[in-house]
VOBA-1610 file (N, C-alpha, C; in pm, whole numbers, padded with zeros to 5 digits, always signed):
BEGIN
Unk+00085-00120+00000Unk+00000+00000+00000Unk+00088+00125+00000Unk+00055+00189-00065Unk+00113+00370-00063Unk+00066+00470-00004Unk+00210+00544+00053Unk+00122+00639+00164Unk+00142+00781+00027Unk+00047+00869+00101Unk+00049+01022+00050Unk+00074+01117+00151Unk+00181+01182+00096Unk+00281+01206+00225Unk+00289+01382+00123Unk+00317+01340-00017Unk+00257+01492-00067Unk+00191+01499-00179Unk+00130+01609-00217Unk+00021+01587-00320Unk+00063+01714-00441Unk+00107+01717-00590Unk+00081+01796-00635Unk-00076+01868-00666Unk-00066+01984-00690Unk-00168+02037-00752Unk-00139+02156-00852Unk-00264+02125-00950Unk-00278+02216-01073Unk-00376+02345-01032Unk-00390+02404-01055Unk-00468+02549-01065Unk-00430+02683-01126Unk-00537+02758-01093Unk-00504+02900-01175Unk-00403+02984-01109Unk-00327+03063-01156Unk-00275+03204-01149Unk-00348+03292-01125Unk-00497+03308-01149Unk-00541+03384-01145Unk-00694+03318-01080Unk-00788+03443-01008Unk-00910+03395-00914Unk-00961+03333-00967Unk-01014+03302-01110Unk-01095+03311-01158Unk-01233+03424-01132Unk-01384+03402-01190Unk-01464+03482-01192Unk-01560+03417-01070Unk-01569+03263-01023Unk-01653+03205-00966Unk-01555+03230-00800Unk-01637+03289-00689Unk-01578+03326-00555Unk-01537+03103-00474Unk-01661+03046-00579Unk-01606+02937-00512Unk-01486+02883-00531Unk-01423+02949-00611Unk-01319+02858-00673Unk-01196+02891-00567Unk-01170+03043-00562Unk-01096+03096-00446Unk-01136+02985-00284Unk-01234+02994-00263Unk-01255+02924-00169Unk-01257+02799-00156Unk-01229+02688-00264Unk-01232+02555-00266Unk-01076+02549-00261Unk-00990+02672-00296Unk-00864+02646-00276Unk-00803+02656-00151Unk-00879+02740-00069Unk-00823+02765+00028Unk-00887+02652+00166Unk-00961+02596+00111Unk-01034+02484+00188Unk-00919+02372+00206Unk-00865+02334+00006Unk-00808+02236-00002Unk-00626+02234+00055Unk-00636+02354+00087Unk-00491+02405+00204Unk-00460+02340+00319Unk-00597+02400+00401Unk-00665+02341+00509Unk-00648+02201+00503Unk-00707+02196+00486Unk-00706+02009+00470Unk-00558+01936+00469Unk-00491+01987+00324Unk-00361+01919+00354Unk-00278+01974+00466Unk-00308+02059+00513Unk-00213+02086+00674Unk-00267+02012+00747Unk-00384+01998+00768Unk-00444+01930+00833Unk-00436+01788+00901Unk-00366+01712+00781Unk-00371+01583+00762Unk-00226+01560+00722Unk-00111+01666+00725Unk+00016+01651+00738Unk+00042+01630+00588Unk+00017+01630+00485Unk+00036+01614+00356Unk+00082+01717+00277Unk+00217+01731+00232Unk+00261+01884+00192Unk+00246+01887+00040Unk+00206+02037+00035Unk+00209+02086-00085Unk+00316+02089-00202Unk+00330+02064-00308Unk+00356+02070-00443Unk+00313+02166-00540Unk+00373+02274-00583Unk+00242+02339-00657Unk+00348+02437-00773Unk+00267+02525-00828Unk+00370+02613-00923Unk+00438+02730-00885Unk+00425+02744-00733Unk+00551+02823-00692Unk+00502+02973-00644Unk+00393+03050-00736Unk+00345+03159-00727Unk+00261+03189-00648Unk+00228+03337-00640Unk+00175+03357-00521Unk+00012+03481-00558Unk-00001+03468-00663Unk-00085+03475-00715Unk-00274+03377-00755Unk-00399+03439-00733Unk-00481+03394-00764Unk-00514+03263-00701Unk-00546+03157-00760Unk-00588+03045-00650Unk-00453+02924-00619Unk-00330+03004-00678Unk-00222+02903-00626Unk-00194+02985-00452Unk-00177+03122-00482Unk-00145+03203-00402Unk-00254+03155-00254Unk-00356+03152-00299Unk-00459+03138-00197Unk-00441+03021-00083Unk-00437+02860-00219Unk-00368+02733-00200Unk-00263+02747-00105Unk-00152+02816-00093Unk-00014+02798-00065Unk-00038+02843+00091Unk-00086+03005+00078Unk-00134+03062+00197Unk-00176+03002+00282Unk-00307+02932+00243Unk-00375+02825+00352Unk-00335+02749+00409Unk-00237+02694+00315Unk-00145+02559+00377Unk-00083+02578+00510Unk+00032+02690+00470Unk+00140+02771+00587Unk+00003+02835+00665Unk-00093+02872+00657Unk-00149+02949+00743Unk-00222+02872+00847Unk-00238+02715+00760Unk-00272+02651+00919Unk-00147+02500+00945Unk-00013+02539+00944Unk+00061+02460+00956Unk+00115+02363+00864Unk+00080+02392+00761Unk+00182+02292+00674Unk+00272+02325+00626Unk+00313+02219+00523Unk+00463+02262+00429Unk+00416+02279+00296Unk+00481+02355+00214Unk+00513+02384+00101Unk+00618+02368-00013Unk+00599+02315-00092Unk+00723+02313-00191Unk+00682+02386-00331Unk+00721+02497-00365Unk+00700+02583-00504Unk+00786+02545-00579Unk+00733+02505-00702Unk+00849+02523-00794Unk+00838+02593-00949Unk+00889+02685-00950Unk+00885+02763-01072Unk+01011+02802-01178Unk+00959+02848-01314Unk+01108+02825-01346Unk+01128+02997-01348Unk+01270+03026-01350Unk+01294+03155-01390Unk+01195+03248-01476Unk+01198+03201-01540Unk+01064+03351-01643Unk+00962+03363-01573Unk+00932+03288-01485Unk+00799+03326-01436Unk+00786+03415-01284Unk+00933+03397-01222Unk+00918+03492-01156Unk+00885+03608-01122Unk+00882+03673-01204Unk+00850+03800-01188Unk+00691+03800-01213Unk+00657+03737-01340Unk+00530+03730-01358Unk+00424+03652-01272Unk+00464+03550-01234Unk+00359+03493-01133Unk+00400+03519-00975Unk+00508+03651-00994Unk+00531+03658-00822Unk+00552+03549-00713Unk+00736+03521-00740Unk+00736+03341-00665Unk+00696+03415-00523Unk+00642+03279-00470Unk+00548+03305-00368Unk+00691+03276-00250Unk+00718+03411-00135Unk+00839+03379-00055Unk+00836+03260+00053Unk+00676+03285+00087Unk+00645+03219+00210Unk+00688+03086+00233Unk+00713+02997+00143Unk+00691+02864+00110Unk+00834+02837+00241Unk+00835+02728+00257Unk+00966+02668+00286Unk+01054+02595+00252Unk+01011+02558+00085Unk+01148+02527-00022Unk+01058+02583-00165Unk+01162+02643-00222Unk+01116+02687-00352Unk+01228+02637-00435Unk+01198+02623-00565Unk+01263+02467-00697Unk+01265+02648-00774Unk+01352+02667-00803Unk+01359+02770-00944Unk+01412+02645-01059Unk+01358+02656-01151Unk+01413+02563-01257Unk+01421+02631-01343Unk+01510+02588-01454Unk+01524+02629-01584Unk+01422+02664-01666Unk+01368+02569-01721Unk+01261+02615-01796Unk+01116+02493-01752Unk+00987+02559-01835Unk+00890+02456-01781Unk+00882+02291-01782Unk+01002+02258-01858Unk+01012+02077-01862Unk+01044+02038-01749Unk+01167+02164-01676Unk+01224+02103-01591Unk+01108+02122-01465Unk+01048+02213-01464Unk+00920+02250-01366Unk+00872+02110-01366Unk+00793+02064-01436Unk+00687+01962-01444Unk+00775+01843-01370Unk+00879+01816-01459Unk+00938+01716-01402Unk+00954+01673-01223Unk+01030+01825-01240Unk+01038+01773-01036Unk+00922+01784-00973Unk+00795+01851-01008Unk+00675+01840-00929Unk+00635+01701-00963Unk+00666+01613-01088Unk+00611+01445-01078Unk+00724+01386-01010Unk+00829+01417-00964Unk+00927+01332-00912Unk+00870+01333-00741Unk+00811+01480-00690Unk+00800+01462-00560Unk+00674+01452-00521Unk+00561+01402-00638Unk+00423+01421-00571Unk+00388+01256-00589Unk+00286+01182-00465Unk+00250+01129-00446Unk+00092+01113-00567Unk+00035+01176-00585Unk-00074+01202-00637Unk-00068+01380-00680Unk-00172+01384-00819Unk-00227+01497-00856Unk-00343+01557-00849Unk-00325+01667-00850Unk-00512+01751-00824Unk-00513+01820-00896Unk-00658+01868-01016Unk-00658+01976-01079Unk-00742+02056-00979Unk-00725+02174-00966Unk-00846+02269-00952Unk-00853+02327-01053Unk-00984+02412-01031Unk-01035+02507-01154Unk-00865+02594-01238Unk-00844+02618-01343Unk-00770+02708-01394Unk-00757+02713-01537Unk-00634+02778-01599Unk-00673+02753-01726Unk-00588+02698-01770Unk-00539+02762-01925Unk-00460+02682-02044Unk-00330+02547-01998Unk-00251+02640-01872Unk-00109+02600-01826Unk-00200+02464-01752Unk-00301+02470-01628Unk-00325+02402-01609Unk-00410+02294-01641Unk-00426+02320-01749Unk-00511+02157-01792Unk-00395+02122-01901Unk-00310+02161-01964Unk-00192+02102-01989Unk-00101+02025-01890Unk-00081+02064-01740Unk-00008+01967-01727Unk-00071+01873-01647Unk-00182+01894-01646Unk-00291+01751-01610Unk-00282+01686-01692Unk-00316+01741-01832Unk-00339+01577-01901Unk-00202+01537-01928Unk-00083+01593-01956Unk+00027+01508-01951Unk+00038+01436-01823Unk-00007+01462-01731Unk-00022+01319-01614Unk-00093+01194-01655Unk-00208+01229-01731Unk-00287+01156-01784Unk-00207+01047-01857Unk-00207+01160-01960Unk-00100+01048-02082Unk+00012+00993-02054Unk+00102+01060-01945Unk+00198+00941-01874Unk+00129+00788-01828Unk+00014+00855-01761Unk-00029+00751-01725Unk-00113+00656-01806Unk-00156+00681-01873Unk-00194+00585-01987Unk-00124+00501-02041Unk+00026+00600-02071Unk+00111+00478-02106Unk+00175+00408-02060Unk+00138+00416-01903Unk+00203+00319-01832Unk+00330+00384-01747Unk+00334+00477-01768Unk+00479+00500-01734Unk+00468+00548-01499Unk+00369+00553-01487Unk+00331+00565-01371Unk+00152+00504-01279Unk+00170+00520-01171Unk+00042+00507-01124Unk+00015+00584-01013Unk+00034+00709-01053Unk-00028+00816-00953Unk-00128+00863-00960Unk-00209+00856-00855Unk-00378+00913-00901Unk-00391+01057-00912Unk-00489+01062-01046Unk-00478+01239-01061Unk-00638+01219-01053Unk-00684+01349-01007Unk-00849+01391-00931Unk-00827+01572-00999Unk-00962+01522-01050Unk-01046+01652-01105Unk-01148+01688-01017Unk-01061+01782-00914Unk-01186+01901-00819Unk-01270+01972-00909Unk-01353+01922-00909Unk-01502+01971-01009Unk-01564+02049-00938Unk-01540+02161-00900Unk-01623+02245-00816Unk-01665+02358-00908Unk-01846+02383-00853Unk-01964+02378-00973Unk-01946+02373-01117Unk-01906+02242-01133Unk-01908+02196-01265Unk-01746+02250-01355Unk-01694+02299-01341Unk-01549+02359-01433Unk-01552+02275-01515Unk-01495+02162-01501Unk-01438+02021-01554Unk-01555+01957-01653Unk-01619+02005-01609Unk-01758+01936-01740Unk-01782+01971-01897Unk-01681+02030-01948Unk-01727+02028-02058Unk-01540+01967-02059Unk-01444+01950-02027Unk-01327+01855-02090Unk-01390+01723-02023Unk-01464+01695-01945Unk-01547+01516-01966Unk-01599+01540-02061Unk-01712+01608-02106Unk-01786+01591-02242Unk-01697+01571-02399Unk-01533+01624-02364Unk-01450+01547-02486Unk-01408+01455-02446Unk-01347+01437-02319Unk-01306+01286-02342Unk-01406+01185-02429Unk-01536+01222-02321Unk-01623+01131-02368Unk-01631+01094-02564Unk-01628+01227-02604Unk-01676+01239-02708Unk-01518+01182-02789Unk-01382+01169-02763Unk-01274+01109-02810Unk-01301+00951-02782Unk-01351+00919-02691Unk-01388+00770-02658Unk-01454+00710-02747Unk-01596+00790-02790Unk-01673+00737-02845Unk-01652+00735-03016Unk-01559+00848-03062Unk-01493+00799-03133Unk-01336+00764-03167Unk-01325+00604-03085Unk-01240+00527-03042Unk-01105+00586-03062Unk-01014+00758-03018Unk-00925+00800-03038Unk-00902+00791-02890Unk-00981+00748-02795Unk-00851+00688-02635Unk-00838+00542-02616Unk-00756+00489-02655Unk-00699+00422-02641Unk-00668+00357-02537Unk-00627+00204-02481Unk-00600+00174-02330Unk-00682+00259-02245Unk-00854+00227-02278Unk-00850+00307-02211Unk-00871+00279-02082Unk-00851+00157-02003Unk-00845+00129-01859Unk-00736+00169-01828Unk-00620+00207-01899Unk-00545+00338-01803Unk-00530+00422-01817Unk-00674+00515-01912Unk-00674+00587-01944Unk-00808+00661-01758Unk-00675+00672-01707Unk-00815+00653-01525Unk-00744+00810-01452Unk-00834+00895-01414Unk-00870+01013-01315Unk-01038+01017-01253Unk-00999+01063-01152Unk-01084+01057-01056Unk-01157+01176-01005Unk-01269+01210-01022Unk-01344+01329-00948Unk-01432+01323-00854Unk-01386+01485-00791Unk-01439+01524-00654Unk-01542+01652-00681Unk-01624+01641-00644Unk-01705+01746-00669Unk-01704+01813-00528Unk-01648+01768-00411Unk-01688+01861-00291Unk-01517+01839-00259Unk-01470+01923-00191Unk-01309+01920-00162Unk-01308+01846-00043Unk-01367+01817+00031Unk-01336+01723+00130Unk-01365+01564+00115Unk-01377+01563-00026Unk-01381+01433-00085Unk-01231+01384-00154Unk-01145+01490-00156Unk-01057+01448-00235Unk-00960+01361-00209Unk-00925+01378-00059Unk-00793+01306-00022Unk-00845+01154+00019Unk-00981+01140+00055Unk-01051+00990+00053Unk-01020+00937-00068Unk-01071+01039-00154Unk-01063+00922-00284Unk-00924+00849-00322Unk-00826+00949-00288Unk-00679+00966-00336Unk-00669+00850-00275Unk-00665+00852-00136Unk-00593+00749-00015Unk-00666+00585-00080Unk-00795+00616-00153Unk-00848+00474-00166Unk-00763+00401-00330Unk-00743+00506-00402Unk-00722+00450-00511Unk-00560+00425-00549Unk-00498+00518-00399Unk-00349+00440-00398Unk-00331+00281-00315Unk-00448+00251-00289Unk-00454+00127-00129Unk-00397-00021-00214Unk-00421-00054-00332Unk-00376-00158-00367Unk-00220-00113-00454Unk-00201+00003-00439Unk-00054+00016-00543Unk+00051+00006-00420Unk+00151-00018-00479Unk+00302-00037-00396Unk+00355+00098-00443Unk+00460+00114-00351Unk+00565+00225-00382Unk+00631+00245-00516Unk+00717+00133-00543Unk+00772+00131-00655Unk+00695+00153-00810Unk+00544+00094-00790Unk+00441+00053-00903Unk+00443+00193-00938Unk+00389+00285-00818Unk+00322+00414-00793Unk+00445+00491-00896Unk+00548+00552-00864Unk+00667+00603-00911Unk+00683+00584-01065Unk+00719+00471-01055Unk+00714+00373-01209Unk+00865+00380-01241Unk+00949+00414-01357Unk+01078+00389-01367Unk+01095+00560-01410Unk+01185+00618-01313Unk+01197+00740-01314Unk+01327+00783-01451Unk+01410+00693-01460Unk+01466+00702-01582Unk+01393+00707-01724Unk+01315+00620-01734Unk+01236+00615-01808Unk+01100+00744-01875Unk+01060+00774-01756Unk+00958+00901-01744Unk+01110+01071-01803Unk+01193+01083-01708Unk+01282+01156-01743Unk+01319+01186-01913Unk+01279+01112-02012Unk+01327+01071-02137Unk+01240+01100-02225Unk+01081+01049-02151Unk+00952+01140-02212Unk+00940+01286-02228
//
């Protein structure tokens, strides 16, 4: 069995327009301090990462940011954290946030973040890992990229698709249940997968 010890997450730079979204981030802070599970995230201190990060440190947890140089200035690296990853550029970003996260989370955001969700996806499809990634669906965001999957399924462009597998939460205090249940039959090593290998992708 695999523990979750830290969790990446995806989200916006920015509030979005819906007040829940701010607030499902700062819920989902809570929680991982809560339950000792440290943050992973894109480093900034802006919009609903900023919010995310805040919450965490604001009720006792840890943080790990990682951003690459260009974005400093623009997404304002967030100081508070208690390790921040400056990386080179965004390959190298992505990379070390899959090297140190146990599992992934999208929240609501945009372009950046549903890009590097579904490359979790498609790692994972092809096998190259088994980390569970969860789509916080809070009021609905995520419902119209199910309505393509669906609609790529149905015409048969996903492939494998039993590992073609993410998981949604529609209420944030559903998320880390689901996480904890759908790592319970994976091992450590399974979970990870061959880090040489992923590195090369």
């Amino acid at each position: 069995m695999s523990t979750i010890r830290t969790i990446c997450v995806y989200c916006g730079s920015g509030p979005g327009a819906d007040p829940a979204f701010l607030a499902a981030a700062r819920e989902f802070g809570r929680i991982l301090a809560e339950n000792g599970v440290r943050l992973v995230y894109g480093g900034g201190s802006l919009g609903l990462m900023g919010a995310l990060a805040t919450s965490v440190l604001d009720h006792g947890g840890e943080v790990t940011g990682v951003i690459p140089e260009f974005l400093m200035t623009k997404e304002k690296k967030f100081t508070r954290a208690q390790e921040i990853v400056v990386t080179r550029d965004m390959h190298e970003r992505k990379q070390t946030m899959f090297e140190r996260a146990d599992a992934f989370v999208a929240l609501p955001g945009g372009i950046g973040t549903l890009e590097e969700t579904i490359e979790q996806m498609t790692w994972k499809q092809l096998g190259r890992h088994k980390k569970p990634i969860l789509m916080a669906n809070i009021h609905g965001f995520w419902n119209p990229l199910f309505e393509l999957f669906d609609h790529m399924n149905k015409l048969h462009f996903i492939h494998s698709a039993a590992l073609f597998e993410y998981h949604v939460a529609e209420r944030i205090d559903e998320i880390l249940p689901k996480l904890r249940e759908a790592l319970e039959p994976v091992t450590e090593q399974a979970k990870h997968g061959v880090i040489a290998t992923i590195e090369r992708m």
